[in-house]
PDB file of the backbone (N, CA, C, O) and the ligand in Angstrom, with CONECT records:
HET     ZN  A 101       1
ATOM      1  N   UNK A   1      93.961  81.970 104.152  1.00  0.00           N
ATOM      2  CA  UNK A   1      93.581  83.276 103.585  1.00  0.00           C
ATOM      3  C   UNK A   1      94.829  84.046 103.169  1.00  0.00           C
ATOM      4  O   UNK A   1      95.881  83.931 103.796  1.00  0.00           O
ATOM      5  N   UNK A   2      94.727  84.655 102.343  1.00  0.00           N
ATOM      6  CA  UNK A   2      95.439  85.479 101.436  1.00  0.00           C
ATOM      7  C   UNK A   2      96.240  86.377 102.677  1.00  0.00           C
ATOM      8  O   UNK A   2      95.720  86.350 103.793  1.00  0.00           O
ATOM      9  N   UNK A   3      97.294  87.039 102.511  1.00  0.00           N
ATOM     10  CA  UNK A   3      97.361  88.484 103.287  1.00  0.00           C
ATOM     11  C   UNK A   3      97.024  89.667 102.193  1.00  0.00           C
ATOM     12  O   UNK A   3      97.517  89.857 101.081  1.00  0.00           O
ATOM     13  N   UNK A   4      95.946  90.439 102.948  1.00  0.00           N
ATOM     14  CA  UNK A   4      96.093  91.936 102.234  1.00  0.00           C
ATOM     15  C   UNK A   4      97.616  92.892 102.664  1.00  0.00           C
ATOM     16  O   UNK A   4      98.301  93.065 103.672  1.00  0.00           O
ATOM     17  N   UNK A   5      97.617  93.196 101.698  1.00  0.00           N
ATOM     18  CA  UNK A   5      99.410  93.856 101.367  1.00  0.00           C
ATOM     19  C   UNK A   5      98.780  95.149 101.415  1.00  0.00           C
ATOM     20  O   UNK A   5      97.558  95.081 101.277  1.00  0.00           O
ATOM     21  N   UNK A   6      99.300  96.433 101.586  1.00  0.00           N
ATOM     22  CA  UNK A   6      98.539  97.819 101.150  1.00  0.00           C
ATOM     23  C   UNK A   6      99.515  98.231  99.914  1.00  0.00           C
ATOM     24  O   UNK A   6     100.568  98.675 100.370  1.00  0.00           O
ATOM     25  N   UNK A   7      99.493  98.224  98.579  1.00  0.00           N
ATOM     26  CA  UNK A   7     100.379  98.743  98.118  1.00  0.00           C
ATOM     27  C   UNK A   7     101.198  99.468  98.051  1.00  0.00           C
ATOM     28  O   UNK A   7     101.944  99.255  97.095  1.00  0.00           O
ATOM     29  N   UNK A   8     101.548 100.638  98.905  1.00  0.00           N
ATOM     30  CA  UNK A   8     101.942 101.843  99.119  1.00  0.00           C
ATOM     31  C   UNK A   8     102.900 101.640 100.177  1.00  0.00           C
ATOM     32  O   UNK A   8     104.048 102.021  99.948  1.00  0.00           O
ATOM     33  N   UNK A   9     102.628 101.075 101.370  1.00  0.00           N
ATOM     34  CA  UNK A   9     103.553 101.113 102.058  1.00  0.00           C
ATOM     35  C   UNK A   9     104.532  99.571 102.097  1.00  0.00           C
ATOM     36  O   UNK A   9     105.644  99.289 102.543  1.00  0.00           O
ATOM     37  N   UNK A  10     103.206  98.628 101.215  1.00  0.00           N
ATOM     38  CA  UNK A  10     104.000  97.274 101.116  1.00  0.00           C
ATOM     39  C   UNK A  10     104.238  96.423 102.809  1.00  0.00           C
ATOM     40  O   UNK A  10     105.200  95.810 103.272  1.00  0.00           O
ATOM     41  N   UNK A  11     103.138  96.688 103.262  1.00  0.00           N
ATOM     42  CA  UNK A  11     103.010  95.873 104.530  1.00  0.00           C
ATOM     43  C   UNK A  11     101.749  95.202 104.839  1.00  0.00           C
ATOM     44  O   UNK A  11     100.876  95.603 104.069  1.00  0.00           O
ATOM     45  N   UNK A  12     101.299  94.294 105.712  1.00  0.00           N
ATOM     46  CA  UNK A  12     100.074  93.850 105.572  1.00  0.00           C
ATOM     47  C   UNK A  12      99.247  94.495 106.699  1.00  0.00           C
ATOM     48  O   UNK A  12      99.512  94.805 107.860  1.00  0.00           O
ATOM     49  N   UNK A  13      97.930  94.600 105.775  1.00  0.00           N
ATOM     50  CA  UNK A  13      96.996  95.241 106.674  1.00  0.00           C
ATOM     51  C   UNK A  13      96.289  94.410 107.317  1.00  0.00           C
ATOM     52  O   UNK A  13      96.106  93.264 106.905  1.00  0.00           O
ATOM     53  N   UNK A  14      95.646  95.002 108.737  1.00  0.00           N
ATOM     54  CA  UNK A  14      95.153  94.114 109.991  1.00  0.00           C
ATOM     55  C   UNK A  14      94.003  94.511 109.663  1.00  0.00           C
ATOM     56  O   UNK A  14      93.624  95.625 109.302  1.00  0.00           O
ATOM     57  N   UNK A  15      93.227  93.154 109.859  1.00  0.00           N
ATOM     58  CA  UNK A  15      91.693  93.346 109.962  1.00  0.00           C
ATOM     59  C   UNK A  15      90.936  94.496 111.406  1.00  0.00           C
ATOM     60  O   UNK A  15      90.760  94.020 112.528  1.00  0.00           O
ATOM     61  N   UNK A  16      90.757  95.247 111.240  1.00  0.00           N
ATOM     62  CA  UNK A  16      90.074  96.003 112.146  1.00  0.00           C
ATOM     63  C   UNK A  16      88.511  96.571 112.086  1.00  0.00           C
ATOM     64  O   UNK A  16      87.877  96.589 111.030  1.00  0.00           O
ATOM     65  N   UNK A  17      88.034  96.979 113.211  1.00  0.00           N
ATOM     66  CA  UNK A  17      86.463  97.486 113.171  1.00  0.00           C
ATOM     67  C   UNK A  17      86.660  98.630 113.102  1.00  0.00           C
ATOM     68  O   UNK A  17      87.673  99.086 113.634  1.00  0.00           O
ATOM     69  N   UNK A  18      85.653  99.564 112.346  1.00  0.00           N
ATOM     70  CA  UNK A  18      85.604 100.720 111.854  1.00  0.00           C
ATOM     71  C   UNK A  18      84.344 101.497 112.670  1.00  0.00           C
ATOM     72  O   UNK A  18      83.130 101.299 112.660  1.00  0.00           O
ATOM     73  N   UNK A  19      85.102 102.367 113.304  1.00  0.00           N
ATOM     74  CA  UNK A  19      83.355 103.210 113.709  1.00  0.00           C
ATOM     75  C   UNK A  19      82.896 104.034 112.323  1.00  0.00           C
ATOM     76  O   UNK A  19      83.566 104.506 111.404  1.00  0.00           O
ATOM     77  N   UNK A  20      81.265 103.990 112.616  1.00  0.00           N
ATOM     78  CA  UNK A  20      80.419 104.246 111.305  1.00  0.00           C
ATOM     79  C   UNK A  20      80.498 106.062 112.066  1.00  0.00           C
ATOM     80  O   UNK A  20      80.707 106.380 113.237  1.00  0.00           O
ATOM     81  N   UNK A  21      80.319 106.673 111.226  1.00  0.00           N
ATOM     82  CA  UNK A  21      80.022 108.066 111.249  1.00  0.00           C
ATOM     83  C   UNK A  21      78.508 108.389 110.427  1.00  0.00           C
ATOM     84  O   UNK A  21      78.242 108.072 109.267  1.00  0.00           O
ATOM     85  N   UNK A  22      77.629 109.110 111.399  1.00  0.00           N
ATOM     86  CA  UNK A  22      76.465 109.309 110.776  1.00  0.00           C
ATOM     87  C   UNK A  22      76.278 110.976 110.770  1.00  0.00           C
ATOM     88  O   UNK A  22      76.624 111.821 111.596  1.00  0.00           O
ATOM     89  N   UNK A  23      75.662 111.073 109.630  1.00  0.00           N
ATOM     90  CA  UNK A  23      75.335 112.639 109.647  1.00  0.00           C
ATOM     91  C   UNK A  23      76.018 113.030 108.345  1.00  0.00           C
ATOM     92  O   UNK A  23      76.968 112.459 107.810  1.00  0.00           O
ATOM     93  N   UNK A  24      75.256 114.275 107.871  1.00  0.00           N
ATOM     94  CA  UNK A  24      76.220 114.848 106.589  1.00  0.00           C
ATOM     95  C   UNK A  24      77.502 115.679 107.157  1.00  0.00           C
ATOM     96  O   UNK A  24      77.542 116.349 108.189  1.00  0.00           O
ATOM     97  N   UNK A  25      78.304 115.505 106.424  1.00  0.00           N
ATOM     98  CA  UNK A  25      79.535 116.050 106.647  1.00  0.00           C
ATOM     99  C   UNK A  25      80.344 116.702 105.448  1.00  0.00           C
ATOM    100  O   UNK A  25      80.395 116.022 104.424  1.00  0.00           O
ATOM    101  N   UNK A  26      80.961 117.891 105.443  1.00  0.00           N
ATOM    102  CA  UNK A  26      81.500 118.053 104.424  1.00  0.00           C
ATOM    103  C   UNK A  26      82.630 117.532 103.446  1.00  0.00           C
ATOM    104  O   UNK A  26      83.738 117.516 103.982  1.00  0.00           O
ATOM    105  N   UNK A  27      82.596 117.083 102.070  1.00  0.00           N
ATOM    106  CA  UNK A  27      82.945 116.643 101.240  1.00  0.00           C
ATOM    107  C   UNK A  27      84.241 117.304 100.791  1.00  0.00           C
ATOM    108  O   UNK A  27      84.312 118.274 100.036  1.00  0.00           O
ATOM    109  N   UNK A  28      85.427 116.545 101.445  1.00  0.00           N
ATOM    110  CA  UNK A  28      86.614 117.114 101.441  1.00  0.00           C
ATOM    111  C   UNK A  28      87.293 116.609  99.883  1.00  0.00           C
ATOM    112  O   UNK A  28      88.004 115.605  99.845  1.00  0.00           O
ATOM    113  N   UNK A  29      87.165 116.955  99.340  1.00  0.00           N
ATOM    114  CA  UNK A  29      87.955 116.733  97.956  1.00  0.00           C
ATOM    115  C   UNK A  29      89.231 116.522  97.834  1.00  0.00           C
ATOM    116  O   UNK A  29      89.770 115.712  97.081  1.00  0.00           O
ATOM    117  N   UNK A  30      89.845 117.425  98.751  1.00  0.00           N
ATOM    118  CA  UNK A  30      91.547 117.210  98.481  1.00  0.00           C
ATOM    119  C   UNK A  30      91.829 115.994  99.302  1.00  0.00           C
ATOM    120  O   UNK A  30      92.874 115.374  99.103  1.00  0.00           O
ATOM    121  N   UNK A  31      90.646 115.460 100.557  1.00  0.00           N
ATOM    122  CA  UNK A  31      91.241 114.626 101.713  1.00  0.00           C
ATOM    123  C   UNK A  31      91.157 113.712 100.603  1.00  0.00           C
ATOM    124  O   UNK A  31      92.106 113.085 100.131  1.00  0.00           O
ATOM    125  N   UNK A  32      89.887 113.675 100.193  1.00  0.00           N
ATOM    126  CA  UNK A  32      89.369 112.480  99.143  1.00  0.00           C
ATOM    127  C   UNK A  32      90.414 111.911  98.162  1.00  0.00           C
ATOM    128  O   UNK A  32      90.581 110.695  98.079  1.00  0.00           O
ATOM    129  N   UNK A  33      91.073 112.732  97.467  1.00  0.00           N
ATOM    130  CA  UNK A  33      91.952 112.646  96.309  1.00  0.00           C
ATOM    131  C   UNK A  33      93.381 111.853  96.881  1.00  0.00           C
ATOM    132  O   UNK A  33      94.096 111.013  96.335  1.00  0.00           O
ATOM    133  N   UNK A  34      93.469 112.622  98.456  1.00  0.00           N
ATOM    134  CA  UNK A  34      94.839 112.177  98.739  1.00  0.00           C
ATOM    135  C   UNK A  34      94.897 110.684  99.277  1.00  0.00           C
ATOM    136  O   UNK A  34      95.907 109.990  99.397  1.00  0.00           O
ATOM    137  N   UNK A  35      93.238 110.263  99.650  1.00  0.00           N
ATOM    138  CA  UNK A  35      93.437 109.296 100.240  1.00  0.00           C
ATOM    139  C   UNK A  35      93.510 107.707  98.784  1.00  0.00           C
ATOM    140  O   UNK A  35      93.490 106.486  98.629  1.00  0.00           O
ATOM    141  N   UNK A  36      93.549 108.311  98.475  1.00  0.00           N
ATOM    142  CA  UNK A  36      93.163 107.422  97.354  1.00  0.00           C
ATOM    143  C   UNK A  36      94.306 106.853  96.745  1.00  0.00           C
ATOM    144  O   UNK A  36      94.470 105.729  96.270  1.00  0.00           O
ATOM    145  N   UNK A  37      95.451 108.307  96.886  1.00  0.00           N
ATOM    146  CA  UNK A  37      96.705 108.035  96.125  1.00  0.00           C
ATOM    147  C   UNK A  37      97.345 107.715  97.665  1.00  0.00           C
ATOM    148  O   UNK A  37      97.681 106.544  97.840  1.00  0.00           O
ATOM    149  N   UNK A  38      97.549 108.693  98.838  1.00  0.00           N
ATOM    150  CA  UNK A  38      99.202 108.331  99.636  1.00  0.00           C
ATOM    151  C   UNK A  38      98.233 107.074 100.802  1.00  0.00           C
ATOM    152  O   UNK A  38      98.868 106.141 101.294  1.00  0.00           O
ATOM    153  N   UNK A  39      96.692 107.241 101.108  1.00  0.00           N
ATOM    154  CA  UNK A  39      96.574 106.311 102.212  1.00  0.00           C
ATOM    155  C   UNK A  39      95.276 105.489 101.749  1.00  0.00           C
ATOM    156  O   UNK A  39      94.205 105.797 102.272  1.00  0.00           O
ATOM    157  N   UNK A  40      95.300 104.761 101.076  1.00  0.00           N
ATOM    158  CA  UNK A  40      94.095 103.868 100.584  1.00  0.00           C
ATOM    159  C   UNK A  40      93.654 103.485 101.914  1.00  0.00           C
ATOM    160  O   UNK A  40      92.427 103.395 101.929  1.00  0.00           O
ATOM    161  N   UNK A  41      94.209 103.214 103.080  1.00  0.00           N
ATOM    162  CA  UNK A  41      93.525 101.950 103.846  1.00  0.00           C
ATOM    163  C   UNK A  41      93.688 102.505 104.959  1.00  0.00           C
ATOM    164  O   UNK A  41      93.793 101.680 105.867  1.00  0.00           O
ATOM    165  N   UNK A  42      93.773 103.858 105.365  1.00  0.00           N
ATOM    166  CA  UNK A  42      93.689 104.316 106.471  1.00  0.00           C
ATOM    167  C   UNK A  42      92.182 103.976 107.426  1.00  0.00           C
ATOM    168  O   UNK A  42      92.169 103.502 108.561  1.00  0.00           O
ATOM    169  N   UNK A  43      91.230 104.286 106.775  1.00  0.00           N
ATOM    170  CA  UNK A  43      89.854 103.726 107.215  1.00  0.00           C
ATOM    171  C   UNK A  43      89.380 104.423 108.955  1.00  0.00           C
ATOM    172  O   UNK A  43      89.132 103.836 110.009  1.00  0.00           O
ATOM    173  N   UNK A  44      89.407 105.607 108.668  1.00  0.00           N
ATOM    174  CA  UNK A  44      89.710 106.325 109.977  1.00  0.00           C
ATOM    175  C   UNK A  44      87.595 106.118 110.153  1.00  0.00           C
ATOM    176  O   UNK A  44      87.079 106.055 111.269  1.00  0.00           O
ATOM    177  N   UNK A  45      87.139 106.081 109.449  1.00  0.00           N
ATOM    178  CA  UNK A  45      85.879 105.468 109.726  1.00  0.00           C
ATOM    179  C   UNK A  45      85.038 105.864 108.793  1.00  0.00           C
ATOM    180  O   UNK A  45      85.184 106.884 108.119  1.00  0.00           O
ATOM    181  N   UNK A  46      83.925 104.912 108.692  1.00  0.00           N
ATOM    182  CA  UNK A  46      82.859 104.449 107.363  1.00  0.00           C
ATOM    183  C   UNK A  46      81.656 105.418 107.156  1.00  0.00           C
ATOM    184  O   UNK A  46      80.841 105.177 108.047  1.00  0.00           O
ATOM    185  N   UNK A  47      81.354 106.101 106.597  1.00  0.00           N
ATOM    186  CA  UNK A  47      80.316 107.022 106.185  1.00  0.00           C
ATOM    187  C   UNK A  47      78.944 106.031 106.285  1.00  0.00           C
ATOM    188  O   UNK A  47      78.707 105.100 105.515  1.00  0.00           O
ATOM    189  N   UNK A  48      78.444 106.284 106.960  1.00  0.00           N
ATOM    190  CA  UNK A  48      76.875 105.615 107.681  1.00  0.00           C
ATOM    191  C   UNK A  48      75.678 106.433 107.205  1.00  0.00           C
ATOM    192  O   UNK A  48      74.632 106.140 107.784  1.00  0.00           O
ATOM    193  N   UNK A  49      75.607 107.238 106.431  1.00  0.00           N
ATOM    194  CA  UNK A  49      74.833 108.335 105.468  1.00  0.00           C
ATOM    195  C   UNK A  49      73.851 109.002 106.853  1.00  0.00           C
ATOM    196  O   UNK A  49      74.239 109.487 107.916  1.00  0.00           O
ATOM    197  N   UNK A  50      73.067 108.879 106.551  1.00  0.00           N
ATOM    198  CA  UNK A  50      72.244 110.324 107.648  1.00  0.00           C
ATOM    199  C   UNK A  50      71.253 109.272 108.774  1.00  0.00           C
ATOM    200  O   UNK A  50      70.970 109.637 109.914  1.00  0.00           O
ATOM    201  N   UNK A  51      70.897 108.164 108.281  1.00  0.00           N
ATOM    202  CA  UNK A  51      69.796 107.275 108.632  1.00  0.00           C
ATOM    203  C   UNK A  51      70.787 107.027 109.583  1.00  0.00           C
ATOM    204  O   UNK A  51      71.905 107.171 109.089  1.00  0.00           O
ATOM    205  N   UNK A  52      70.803 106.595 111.178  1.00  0.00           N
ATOM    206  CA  UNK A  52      71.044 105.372 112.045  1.00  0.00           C
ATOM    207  C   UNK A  52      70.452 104.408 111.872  1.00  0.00           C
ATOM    208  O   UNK A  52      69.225 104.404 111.780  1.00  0.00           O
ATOM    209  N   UNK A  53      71.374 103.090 111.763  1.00  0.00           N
ATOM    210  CA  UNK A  53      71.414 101.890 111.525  1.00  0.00           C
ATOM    211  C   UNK A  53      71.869 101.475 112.611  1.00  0.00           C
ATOM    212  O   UNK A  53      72.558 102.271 113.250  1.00  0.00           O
ATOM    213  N   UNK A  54      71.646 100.163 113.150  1.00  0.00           N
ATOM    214  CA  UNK A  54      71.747  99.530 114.389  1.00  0.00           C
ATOM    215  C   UNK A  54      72.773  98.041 113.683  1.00  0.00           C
ATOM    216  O   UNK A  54      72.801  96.962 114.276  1.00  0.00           O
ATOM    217  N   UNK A  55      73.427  98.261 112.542  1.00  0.00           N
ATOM    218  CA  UNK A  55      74.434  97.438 112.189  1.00  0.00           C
ATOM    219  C   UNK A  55      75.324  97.342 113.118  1.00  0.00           C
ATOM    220  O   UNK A  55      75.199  97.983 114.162  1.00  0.00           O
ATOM    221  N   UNK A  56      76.290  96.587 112.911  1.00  0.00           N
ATOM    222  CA  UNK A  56      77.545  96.160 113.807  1.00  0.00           C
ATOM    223  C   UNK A  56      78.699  97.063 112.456  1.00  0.00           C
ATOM    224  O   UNK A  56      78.492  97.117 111.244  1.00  0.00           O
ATOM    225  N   UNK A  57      79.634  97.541 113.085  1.00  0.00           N
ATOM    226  CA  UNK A  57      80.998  98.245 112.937  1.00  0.00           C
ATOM    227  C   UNK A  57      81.997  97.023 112.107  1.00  0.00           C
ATOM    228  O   UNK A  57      82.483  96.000 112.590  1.00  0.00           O
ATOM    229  N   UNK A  58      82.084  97.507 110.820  1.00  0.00           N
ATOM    230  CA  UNK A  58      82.317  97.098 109.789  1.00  0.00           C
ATOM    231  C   UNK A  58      83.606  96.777 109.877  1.00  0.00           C
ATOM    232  O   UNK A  58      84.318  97.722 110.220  1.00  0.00           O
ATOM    233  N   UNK A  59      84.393  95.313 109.598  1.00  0.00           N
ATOM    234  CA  UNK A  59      85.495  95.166 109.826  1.00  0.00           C
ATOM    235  C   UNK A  59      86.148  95.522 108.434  1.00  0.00           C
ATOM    236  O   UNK A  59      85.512  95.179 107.438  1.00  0.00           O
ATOM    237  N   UNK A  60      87.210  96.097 108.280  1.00  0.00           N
ATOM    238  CA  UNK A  60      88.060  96.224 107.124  1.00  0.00           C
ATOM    239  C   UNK A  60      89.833  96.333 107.161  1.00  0.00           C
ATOM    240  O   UNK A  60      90.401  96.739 108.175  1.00  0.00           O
ATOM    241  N   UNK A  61      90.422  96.011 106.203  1.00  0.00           N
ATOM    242  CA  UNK A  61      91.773  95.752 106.672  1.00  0.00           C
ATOM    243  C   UNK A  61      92.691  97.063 106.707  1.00  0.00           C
ATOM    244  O   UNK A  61      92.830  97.645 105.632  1.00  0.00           O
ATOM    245  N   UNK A  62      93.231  97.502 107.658  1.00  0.00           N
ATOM    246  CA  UNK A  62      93.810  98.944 108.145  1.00  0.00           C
ATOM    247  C   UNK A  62      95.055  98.686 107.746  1.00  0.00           C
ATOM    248  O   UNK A  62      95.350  97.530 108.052  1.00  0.00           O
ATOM    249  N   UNK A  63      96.096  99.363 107.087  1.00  0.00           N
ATOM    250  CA  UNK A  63      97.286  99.790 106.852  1.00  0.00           C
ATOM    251  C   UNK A  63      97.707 100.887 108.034  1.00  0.00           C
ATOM    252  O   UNK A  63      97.200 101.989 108.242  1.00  0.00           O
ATOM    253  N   UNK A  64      98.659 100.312 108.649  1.00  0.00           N
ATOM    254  CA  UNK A  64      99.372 101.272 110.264  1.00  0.00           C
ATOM    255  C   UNK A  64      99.468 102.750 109.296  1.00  0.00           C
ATOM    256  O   UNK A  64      98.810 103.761 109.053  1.00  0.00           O
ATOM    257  N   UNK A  65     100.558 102.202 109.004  1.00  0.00           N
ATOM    258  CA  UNK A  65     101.009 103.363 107.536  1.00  0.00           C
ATOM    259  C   UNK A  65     100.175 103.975 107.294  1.00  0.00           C
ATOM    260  O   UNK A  65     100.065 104.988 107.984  1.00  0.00           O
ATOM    261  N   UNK A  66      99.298 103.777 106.389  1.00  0.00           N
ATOM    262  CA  UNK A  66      98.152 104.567 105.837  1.00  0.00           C
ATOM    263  C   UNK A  66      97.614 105.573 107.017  1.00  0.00           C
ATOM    264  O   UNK A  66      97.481 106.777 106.796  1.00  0.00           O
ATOM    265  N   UNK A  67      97.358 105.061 108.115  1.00  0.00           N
ATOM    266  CA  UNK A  67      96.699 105.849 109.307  1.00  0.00           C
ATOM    267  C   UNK A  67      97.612 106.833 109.486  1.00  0.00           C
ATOM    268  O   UNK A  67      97.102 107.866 109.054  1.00  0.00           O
ATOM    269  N   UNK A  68      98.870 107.075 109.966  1.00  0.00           N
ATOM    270  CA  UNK A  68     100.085 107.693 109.824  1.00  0.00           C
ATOM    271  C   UNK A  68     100.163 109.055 109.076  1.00  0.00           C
ATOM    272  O   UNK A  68     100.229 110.259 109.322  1.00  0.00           O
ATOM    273  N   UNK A  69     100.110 108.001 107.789  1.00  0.00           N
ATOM    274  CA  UNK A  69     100.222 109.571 106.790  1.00  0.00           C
ATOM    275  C   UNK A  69      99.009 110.451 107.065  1.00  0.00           C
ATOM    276  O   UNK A  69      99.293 111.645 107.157  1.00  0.00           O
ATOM    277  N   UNK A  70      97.674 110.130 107.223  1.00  0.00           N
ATOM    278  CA  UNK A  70      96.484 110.806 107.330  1.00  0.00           C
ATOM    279  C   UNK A  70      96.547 111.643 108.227  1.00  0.00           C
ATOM    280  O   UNK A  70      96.001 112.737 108.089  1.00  0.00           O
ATOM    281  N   UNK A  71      97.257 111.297 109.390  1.00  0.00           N
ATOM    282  CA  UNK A  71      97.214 112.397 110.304  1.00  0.00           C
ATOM    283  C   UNK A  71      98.027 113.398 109.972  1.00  0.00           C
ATOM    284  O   UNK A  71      97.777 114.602 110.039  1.00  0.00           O
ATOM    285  N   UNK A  72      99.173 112.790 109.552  1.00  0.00           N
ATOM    286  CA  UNK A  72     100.081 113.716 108.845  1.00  0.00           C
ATOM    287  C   UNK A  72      99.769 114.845 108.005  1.00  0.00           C
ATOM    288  O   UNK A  72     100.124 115.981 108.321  1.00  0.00           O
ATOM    289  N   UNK A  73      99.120 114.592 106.945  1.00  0.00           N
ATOM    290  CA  UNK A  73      98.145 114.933 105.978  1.00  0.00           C
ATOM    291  C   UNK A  73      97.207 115.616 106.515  1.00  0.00           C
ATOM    292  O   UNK A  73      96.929 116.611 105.847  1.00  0.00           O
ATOM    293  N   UNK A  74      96.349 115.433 107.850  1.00  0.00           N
ATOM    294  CA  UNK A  74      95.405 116.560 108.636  1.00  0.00           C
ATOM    295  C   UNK A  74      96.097 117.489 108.971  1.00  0.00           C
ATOM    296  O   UNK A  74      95.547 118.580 108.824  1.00  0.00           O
ATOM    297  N   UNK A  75      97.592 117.517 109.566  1.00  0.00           N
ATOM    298  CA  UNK A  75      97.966 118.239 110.113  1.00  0.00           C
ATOM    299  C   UNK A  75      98.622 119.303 109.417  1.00  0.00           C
ATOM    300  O   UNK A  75      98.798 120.421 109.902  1.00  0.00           O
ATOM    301  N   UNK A  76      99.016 118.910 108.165  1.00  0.00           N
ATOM    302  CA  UNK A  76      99.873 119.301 107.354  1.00  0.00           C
ATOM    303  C   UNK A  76      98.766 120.749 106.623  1.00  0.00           C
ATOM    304  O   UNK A  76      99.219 121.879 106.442  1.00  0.00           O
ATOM    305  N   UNK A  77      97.808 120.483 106.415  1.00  0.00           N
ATOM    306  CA  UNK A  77      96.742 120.925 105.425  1.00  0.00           C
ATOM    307  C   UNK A  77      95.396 122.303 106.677  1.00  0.00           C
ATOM    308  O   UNK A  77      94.547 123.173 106.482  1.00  0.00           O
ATOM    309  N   UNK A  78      95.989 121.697 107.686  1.00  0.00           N
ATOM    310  CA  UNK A  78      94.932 122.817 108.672  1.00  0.00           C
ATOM    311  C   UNK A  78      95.490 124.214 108.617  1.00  0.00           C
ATOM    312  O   UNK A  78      94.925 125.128 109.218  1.00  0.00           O
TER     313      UNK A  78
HETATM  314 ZN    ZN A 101      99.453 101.919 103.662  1.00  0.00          ZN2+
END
């Protein structure tokens, strides 16, 4: 298998499980925008829409980095 690379920080991302988040939540635009450009792969967890689902916790590949800046980025912006 391939390695996923994250472009941004140029390291490889680890396959990890994601907790699902259920419920509406507000629609952060700027988080949205930033994550897109400084942390693609932070994956701090998966929007599960309003319904509970009894799925299993979605594996996807996490950038350390990416997680990093996000907090950074929470903290920076409160
Ligand atoms: Zn990254």
């Amino acid at each position: 298998m391939k390695e996923k690379i994250c472009e941004v920080h140029k390291i490889v991302r680890k396959p990890m499980k994601i907790p699902i988040r259920y419920g509406l939540f507000e629609v952060d635009a700027e988080l949205n925008e930033a994550r897109q450009i400084l942390f693609p792969y932070a994956f701090t967890f998966v929007s599960g829409g309003c319904e509970i689902q009894d799925d299993e916790e979605p594996t996807e590949f996490v950038c350390e980095e990416c997680r990093k800046d996000e907090a950074g980025w929470r903290a920076l912006t409160k």
